[in-house]
PQR file with spaces between the fields and no chain letter, atoms N, CA, C, O and H, PARSE charges and radii, in Angstrom:
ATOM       1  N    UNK     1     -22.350   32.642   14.043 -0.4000 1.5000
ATOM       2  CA   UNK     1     -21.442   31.851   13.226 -0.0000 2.0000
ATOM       3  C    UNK     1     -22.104   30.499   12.945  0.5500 1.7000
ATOM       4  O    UNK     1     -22.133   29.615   13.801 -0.5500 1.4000
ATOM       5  N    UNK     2     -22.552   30.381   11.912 -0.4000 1.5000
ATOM       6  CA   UNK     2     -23.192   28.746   11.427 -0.0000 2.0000
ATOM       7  C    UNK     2     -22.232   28.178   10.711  0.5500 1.7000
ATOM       8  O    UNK     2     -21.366   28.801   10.096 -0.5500 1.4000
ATOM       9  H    UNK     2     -22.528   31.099   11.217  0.4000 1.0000
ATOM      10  N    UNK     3     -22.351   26.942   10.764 -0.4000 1.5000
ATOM      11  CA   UNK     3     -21.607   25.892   10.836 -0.0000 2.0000
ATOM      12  C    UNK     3     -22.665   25.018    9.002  0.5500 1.7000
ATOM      13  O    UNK     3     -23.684   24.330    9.061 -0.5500 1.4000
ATOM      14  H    UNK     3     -23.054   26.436   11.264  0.4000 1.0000
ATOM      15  N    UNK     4     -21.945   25.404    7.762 -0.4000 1.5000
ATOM      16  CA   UNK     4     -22.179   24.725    7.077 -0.0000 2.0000
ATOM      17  C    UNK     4     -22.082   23.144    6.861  0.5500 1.7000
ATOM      18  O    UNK     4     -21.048   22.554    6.550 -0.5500 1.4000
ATOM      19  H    UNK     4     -21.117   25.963    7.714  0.4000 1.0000
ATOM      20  N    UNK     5     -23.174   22.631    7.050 -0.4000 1.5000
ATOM      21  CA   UNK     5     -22.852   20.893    7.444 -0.0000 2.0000
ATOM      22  C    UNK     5     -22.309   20.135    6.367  0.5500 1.7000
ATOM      23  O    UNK     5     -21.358   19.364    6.496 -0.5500 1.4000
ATOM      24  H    UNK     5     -24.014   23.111    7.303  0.4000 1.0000
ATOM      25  N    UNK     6     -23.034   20.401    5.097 -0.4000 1.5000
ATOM      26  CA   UNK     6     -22.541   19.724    4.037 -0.0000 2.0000
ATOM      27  C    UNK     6     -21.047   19.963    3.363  0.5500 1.7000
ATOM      28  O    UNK     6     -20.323   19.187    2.739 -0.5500 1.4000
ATOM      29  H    UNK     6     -23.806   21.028    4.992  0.4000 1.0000
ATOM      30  N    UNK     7     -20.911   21.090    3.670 -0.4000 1.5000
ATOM      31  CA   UNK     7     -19.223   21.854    3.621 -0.0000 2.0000
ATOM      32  C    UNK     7     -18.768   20.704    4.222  0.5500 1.7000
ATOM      33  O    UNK     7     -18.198   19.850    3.543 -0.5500 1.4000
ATOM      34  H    UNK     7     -21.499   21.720    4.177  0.4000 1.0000
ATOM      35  N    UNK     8     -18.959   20.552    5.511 -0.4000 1.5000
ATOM      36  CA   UNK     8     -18.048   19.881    6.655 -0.0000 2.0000
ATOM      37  C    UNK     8     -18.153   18.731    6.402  0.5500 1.7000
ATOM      38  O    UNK     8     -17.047   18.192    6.425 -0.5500 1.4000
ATOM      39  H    UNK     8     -19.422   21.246    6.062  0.4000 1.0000
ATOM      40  N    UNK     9     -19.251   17.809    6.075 -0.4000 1.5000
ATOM      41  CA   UNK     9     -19.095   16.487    5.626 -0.0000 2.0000
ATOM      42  C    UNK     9     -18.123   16.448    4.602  0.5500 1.7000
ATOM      43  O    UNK     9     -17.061   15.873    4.837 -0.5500 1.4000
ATOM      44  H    UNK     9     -20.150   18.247    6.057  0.4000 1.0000
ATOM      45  N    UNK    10     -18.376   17.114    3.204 -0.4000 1.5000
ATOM      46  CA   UNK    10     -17.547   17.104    1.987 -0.0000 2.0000
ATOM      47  C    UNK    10     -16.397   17.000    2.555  0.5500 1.7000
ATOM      48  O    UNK    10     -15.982   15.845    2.458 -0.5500 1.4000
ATOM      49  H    UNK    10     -19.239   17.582    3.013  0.4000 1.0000
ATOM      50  N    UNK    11     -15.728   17.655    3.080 -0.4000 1.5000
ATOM      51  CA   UNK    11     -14.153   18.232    3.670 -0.0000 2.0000
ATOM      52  C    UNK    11     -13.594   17.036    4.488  0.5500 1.7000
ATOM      53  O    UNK    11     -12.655   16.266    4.288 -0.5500 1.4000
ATOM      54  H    UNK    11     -16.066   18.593    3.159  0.4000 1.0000
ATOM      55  N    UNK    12     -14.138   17.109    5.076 -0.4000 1.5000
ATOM      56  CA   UNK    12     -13.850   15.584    6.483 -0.0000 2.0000
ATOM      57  C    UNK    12     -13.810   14.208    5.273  0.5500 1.7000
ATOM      58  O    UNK    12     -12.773   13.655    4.905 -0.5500 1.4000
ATOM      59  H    UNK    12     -14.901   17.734    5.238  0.4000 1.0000
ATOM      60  N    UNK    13     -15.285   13.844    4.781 -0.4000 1.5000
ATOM      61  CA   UNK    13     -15.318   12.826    3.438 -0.0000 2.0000
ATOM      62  C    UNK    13     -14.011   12.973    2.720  0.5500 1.7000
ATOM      63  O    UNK    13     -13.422   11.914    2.504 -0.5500 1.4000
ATOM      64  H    UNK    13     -16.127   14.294    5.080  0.4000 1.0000
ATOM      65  N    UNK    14     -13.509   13.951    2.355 -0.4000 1.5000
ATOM      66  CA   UNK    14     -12.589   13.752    1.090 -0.0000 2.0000
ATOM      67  C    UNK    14     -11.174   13.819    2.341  0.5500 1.7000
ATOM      68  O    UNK    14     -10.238   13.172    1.871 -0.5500 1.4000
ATOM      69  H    UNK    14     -13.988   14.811    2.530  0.4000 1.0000
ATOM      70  N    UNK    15     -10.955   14.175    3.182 -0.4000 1.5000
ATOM      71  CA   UNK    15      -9.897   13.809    4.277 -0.0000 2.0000
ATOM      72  C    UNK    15      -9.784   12.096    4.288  0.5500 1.7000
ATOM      73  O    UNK    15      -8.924   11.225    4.155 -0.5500 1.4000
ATOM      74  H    UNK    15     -11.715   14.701    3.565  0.4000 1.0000
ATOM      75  N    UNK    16     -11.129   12.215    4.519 -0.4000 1.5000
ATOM      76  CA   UNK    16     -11.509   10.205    4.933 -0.0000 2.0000
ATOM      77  C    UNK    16     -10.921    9.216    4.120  0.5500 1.7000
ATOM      78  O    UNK    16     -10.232    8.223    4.355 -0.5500 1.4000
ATOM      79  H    UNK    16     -11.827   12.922    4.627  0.4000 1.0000
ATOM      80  N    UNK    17     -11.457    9.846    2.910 -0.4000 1.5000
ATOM      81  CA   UNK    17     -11.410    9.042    1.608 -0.0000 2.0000
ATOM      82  C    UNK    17     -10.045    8.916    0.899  0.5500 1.7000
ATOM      83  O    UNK    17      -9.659    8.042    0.124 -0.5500 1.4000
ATOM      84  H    UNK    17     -12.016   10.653    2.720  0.4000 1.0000
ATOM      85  N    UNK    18      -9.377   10.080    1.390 -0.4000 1.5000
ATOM      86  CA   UNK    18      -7.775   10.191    1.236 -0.0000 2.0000
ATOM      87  C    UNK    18      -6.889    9.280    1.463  0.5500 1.7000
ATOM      88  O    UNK    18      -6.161    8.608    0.732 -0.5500 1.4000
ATOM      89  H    UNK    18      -9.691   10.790    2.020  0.4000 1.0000
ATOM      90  N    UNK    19      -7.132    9.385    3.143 -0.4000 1.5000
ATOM      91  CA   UNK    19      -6.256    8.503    3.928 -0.0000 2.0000
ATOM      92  C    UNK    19      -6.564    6.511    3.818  0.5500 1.7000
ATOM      93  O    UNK    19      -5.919    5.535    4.202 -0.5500 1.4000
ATOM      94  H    UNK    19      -7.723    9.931    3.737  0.4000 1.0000
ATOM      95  N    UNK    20      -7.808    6.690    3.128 -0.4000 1.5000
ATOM      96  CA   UNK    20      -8.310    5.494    3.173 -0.0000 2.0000
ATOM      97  C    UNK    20      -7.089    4.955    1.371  0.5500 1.7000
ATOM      98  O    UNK    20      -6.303    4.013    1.277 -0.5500 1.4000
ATOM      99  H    UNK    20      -8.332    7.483    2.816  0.4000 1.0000
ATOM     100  N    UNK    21      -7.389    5.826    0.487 -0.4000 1.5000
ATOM     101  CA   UNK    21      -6.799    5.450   -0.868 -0.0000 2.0000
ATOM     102  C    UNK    21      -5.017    5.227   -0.771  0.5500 1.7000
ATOM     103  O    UNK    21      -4.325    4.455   -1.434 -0.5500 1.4000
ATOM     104  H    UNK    21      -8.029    6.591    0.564  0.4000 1.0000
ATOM     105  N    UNK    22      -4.465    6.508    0.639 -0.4000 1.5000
ATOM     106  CA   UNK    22      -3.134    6.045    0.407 -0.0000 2.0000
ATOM     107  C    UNK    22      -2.981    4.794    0.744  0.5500 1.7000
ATOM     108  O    UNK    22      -2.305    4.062    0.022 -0.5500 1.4000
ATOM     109  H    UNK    22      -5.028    7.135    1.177  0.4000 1.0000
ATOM     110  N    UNK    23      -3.665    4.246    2.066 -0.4000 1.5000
ATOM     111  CA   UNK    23      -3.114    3.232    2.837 -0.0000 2.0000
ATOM     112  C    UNK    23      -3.503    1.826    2.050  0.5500 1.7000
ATOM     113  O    UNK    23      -2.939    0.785    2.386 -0.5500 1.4000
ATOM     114  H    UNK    23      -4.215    4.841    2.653  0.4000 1.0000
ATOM     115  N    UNK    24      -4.671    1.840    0.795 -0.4000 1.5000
ATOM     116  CA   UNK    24      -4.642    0.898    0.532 -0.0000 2.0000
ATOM     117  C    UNK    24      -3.415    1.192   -0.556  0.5500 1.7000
ATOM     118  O    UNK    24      -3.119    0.094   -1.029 -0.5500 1.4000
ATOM     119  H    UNK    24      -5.129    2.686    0.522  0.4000 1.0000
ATOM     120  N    UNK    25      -2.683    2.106   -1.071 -0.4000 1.5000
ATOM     121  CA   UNK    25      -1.538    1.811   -2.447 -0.0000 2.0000
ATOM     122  C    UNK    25      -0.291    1.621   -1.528  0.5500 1.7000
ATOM     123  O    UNK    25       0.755    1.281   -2.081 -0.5500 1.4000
ATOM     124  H    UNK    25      -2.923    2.997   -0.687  0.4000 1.0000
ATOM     125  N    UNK    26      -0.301    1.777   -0.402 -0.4000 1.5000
ATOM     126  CA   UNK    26       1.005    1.522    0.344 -0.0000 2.0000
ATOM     127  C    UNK    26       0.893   -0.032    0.636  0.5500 1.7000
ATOM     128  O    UNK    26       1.917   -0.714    0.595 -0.5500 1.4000
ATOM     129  H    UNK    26      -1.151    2.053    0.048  0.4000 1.0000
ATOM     130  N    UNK    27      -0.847   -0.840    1.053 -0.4000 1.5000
ATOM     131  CA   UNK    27      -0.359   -1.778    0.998 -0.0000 2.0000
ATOM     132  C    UNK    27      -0.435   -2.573   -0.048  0.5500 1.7000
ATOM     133  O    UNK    27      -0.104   -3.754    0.059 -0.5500 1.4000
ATOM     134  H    UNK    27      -1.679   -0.287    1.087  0.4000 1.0000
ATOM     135  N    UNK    28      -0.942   -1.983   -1.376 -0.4000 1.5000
ATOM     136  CA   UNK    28      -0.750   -3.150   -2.694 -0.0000 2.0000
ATOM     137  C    UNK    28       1.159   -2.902   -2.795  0.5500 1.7000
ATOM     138  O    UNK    28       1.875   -3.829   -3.175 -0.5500 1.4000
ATOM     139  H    UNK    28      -1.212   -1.024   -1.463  0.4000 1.0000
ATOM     140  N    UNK    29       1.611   -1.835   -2.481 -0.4000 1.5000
ATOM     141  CA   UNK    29       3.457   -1.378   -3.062 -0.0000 2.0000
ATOM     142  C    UNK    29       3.934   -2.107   -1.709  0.5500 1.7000
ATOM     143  O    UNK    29       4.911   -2.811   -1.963 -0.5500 1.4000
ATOM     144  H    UNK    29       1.029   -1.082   -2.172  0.4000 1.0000
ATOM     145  N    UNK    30       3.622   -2.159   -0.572 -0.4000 1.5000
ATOM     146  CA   UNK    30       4.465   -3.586   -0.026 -0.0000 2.0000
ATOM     147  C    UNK    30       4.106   -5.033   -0.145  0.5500 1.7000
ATOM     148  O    UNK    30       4.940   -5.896    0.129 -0.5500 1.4000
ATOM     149  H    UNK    30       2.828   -1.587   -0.366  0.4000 1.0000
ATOM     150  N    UNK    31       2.778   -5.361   -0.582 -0.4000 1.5000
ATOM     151  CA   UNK    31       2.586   -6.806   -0.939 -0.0000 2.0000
ATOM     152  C    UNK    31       3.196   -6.893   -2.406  0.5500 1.7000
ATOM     153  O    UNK    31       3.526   -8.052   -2.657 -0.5500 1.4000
ATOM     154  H    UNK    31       2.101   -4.660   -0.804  0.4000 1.0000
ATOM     155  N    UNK    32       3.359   -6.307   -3.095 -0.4000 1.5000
ATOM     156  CA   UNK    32       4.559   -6.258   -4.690 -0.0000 2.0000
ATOM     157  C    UNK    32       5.760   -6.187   -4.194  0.5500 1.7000
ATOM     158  O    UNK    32       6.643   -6.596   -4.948 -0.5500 1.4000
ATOM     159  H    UNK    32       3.092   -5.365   -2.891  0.4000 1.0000
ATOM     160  N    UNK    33       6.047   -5.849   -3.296 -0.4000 1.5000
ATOM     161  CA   UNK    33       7.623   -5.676   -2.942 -0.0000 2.0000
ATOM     162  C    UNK    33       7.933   -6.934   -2.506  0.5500 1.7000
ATOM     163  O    UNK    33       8.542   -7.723   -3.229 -0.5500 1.4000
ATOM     164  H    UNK    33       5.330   -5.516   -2.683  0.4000 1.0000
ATOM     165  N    UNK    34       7.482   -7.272   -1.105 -0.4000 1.5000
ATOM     166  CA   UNK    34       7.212   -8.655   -0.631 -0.0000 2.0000
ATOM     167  C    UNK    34       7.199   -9.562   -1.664  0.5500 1.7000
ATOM     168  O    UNK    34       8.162  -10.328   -1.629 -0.5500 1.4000
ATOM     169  H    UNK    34       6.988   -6.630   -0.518  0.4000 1.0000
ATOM     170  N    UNK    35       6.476   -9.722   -2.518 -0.4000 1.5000
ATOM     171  CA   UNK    35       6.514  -10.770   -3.325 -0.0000 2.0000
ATOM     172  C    UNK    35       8.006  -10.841   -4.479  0.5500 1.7000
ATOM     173  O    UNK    35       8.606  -11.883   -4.743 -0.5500 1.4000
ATOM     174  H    UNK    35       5.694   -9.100   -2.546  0.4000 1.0000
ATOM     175  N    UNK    36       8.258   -9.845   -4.873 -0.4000 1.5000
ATOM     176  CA   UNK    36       9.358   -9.174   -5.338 -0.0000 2.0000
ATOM     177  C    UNK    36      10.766  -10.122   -4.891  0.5500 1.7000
ATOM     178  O    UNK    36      11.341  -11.066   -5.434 -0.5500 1.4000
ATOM     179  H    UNK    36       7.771   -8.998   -4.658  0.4000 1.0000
ATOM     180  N    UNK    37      10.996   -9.338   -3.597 -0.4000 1.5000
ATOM     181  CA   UNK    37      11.895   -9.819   -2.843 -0.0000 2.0000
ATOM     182  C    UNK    37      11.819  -11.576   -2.364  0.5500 1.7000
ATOM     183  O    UNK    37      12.763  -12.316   -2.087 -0.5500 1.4000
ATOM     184  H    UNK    37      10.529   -8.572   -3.156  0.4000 1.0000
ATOM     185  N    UNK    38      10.583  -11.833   -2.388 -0.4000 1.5000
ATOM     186  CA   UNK    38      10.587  -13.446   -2.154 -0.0000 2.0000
ATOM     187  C    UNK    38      10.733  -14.349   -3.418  0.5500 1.7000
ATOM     188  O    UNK    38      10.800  -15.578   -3.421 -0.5500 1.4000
ATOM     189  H    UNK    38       9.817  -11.232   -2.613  0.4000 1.0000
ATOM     190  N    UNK    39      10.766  -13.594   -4.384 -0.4000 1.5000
ATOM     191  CA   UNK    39      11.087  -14.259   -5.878 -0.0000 2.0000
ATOM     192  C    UNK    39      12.637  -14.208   -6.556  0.5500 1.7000
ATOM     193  O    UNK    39      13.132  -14.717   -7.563 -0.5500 1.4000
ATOM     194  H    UNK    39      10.711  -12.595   -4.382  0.4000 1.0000
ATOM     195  N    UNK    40      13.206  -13.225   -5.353 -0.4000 1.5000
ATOM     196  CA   UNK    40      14.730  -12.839   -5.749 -0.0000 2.0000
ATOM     197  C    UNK    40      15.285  -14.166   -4.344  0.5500 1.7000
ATOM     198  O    UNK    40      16.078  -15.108   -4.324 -0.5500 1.4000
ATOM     199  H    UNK    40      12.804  -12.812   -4.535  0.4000 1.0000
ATOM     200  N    UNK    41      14.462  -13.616   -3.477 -0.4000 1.5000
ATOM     201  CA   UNK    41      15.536  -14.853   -2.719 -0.0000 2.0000
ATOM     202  C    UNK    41      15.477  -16.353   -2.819  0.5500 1.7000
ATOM     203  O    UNK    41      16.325  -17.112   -2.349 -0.5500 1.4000
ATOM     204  H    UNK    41      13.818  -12.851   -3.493  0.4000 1.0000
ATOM     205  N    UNK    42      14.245  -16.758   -3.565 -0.4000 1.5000
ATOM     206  CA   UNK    42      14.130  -18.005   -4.440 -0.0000 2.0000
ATOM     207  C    UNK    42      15.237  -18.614   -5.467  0.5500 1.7000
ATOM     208  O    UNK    42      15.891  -19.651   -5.365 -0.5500 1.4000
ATOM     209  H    UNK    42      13.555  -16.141   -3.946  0.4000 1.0000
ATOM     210  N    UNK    43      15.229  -17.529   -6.590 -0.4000 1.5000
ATOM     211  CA   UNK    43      16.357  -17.495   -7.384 -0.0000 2.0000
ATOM     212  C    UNK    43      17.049  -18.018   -6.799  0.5500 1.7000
ATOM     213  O    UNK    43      16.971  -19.246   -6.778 -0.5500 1.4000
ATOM     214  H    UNK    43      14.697  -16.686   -6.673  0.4000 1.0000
ATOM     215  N    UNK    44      18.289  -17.191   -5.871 -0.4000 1.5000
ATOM     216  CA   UNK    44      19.344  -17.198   -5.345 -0.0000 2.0000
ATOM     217  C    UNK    44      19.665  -18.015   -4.339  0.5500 1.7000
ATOM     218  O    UNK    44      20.840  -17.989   -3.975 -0.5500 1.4000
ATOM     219  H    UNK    44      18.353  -16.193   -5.888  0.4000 1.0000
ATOM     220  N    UNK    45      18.782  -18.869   -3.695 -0.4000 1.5000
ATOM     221  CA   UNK    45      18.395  -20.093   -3.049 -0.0000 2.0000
ATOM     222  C    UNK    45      18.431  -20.982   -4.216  0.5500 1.7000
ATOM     223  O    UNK    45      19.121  -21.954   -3.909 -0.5500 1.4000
ATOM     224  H    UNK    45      17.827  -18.890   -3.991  0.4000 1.0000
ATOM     225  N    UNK    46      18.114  -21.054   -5.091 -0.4000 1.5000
ATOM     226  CA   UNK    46      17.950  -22.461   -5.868 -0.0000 2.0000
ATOM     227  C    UNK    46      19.522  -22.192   -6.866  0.5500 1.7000
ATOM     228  O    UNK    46      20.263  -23.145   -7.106 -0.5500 1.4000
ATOM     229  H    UNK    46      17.554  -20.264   -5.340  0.4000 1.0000
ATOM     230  N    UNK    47      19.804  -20.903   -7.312 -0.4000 1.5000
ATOM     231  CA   UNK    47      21.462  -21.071   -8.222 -0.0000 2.0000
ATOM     232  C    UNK    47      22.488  -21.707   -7.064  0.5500 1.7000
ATOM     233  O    UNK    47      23.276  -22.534   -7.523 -0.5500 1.4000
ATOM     234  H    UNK    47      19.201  -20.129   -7.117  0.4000 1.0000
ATOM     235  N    UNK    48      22.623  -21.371   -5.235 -0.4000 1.5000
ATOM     236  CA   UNK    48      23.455  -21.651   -4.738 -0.0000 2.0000
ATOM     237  C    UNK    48      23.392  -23.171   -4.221  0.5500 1.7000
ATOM     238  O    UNK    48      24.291  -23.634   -3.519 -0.5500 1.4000
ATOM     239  H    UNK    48      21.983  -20.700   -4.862  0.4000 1.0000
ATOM     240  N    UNK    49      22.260  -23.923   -4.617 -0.4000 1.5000
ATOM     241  CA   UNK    49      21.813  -25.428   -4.453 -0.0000 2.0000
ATOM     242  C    UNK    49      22.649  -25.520   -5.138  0.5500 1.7000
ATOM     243  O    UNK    49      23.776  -25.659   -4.663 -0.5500 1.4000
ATOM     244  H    UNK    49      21.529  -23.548   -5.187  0.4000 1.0000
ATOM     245  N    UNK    50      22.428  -25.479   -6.744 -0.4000 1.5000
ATOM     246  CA   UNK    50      22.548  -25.602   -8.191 -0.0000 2.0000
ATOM     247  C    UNK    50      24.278  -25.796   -7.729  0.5500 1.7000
ATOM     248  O    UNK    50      24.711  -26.940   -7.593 -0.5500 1.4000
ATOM     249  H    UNK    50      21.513  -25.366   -7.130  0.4000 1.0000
ATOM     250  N    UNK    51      24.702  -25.238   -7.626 -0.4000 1.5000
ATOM     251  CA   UNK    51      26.100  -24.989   -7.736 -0.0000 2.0000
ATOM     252  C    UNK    51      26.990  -25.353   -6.783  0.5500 1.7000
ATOM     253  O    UNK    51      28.106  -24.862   -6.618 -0.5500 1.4000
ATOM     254  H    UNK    51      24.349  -24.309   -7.736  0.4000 1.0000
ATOM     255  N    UNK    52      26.380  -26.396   -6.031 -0.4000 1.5000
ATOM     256  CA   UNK    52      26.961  -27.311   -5.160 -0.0000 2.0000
ATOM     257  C    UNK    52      27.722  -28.535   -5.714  0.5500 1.7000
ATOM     258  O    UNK    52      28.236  -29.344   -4.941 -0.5500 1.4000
ATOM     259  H    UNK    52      25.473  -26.795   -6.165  0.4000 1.0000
């Protein structure tokens, strides 16, 4: 039973390369959220000044 190496790199590589692409779009979609949410609670911090 031989063990194709370049198979196994490819396979493992594109595993690698996977987990590497989600984790960076999970963290650009919580640094957008984050910022998101810190621009809503700005707003709503400065209308309830406002309206003092």
């Amino acid at each position: 039973m031989a063990v194709d190496w370049g198979e196994a790199l490819r396979v493992g590589g594109t595993g690698f390369g996977t987990v590497f692409l989600v984790l960076v779009i999970l963290a650009v979609a919580i640094t957008l959220i984050g910022l998101a949410v810190r621009r809503l609670n700005r707003s709503q911090t400065n209308s309830k000044q406002e309206g003092k």
